[in-house]
N, C-alpha and C positions, 0 to 999 in steps of 0.2 A: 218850169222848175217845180211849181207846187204839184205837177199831175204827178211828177217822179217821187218826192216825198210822201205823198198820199198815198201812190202805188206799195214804196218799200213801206211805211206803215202799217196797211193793210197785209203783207203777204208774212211780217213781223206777227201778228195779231191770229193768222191764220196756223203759223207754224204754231205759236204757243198754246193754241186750242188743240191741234190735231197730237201736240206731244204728249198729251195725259192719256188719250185716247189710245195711243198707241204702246203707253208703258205698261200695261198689260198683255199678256200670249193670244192669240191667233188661232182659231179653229180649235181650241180644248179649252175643261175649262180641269181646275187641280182639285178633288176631293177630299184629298186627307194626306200631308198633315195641315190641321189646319192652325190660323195664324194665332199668336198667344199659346199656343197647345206647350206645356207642361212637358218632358220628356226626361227619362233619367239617364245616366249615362251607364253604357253597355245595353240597353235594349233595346230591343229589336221593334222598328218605326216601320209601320207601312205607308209607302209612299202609292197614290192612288189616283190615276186623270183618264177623263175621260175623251176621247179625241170625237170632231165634229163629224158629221158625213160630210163624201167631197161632195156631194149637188143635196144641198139642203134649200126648202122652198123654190127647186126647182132653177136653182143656181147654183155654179160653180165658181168661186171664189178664189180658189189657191188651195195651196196644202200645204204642210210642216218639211221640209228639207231636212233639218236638223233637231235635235233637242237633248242638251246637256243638262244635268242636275249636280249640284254640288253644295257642299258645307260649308260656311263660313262664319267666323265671327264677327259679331257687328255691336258698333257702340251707338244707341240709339237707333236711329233710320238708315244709317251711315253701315255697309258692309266694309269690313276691314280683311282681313286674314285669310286666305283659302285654305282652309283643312280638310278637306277631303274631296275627291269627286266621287258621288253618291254613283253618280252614271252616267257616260261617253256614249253622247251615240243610241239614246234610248229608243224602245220601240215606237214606234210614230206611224205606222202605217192604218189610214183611216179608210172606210168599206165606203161603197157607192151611196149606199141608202141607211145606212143604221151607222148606230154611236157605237165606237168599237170603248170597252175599259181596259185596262194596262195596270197590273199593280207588281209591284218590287218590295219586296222585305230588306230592308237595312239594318243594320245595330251598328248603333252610336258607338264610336270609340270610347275603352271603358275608362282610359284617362283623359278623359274631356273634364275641365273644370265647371262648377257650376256658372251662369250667366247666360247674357244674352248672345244667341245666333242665330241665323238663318237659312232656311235652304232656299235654292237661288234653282228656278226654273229659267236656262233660255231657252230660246228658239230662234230658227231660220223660217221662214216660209218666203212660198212663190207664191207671188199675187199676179194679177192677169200682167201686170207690165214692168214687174221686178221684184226683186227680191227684198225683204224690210226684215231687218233684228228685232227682236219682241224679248220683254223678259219680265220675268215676278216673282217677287221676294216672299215667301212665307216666313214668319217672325217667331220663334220654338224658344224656347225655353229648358236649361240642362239646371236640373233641379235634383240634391242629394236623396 
């Protein structure tokens, strides 16, 4: 009975490690906008990531299935409201040997109130033996 309580303990201790790890995206990393970044409303945001190569050091890891962006507001850390989706479907296709860049021009809705939002990066990827959700919040600011 203690080897089962130590087992679920241990595999408890294992999930809560590997979850921080994973609350960030998979094979890119996001350039710009970056987190804090000041934005006003109606102009135009370049949204900018770079994707990994699929055999980097001579391994291949998985790749991005999917990858949505969208607007949201948020009360502290807390995303609340979806207002817009920036992009359905973005491009994601990454090269054998080099870091491919990706960048999209957006402009802010021009009756966005001032406060806090965020734009919300997910993603899908295939990893060698299944598929895992990844996602990360850039934190913007819609300033007069």
């Amino acid at each position: 009975m203690k080897f089962i309580l130590y087992f679920v303990a241990i595999v408890l201790l294992c999930q809560l490690a590997m979850a921080d790890i994973f609350s960030q995206l998979q094979f890119m990393k996001i350039v710009s906008p970056t987190n804090g970044q000041s934005i006003s409303a109606g102009e135009e945001v370049t949204i900018k990531y770079v994707m990994q190569p699929l055999i980097l050091n001579q391994v291949s890891n998985g790749y991005t299935k999917n990858l949505d962006i969208n607007f949201h507001k948020r009360s502290g850390n807390t995303k609340q409201t979806l207002l817009k989706s920036i992009c359905t479907n973005c491009p994601k296709v990454a090269l054998d040997d080099k870091y491919k860049t990706y960048t999209k021009k957006w402009r802010v809705p021009a009756n966005t109130k001032p406060g806090s939002y965020a734009i919300d990066f997910s993603q899908t990827v295939q990893l060698r033996r299944g598929d895992l959700a990844t996602a990360e919040t850039v934190k913007v600011n819609i300033v007069d």
